[in-house]
N, C-alpha and C positions, 0 to 999 in steps of 0.2 A: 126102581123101575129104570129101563135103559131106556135113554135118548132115542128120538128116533135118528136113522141115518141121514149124511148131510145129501141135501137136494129130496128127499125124500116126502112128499104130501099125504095130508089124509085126504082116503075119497079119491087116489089115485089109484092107475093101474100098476098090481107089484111087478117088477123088473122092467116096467117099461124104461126109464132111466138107464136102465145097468142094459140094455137091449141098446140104447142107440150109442154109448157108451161103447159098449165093444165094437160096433160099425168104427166109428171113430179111430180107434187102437189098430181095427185091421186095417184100414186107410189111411194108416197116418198118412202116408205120404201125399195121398191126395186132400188130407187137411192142409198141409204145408201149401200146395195150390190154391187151394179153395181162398186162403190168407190171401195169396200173393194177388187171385186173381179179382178180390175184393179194396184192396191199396191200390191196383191197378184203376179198377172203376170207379173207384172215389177219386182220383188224385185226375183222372178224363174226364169225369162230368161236374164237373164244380166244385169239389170241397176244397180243392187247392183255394180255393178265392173263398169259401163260405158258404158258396150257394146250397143252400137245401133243397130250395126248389126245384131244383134245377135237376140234381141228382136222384129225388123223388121221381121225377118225372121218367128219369132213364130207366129206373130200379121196374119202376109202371112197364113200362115198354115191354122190357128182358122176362119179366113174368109172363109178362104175354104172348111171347114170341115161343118160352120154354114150356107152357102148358100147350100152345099150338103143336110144337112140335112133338111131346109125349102125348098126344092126345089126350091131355087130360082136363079140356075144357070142358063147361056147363052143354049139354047137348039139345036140352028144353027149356020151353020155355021159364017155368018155376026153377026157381036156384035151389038147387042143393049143395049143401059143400061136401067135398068129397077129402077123404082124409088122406098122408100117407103115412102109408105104415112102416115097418123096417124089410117088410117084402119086396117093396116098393124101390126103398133107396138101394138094398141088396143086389136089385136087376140094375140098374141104372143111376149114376151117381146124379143123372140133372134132376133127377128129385131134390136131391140134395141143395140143389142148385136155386128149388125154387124159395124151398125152405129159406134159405142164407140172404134173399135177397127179396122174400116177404119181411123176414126181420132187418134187412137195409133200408127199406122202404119205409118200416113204420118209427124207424130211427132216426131217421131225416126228417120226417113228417114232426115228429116230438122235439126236434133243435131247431125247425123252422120257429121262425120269429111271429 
């Protein structure tokens, strides 16, 4: 029997992986940003010192400012979460954006003390 492939889940969707994968290869360049622009905001909101807190709080902020401005915040009362998909980051890289700095945020939150 063959291995399954690396990053590959059961009970996932097939090529979703290999889907945001190629995003990525066609962006490279704006991966190379997405870095810079993430060393940038850690090294301004406090990790130069340690602060997690601190940069949790900013990562808070920037999610909130970037679903305001894609519109793609809760509209009702009842939450729903709303997904993105690769249509999504295809139109618009601040999807990407929100992506990058929901996982800043919950990575800061996991090294707070």
């Amino acid at each position: 029997a063959d291995p399954a492939p690396a990053g590959a889940e059961s009970g996932a969707e097939p090529g979703a992986g290999a889907e945001v994968a190629a995003v990525l290869v066609v962006r490279e360049k704006e991966t190379v940003e997405l870095l810079r622009m993430v060393k940038t905001s850690q090294a301004m909101n406090g990790l130069r010192h340690g602060e997690y807190g601190r940069y949790r709080k900013y990562c808070s902020r920037r999610l909130r400012k970037l679903r305001k401005q894609l519109k793609f915040n809760n509209t009702s009362r009842k939450y729903t979460k709303r997904e993105i998909d690769l249509k999504n980051v295809s139109s618009n890289t601040r999807f990407l954006h929100l992506l990058l700095f929901d996982a800043e945020r919950a990575w800061s939150h996991a090294m707070e003390e």
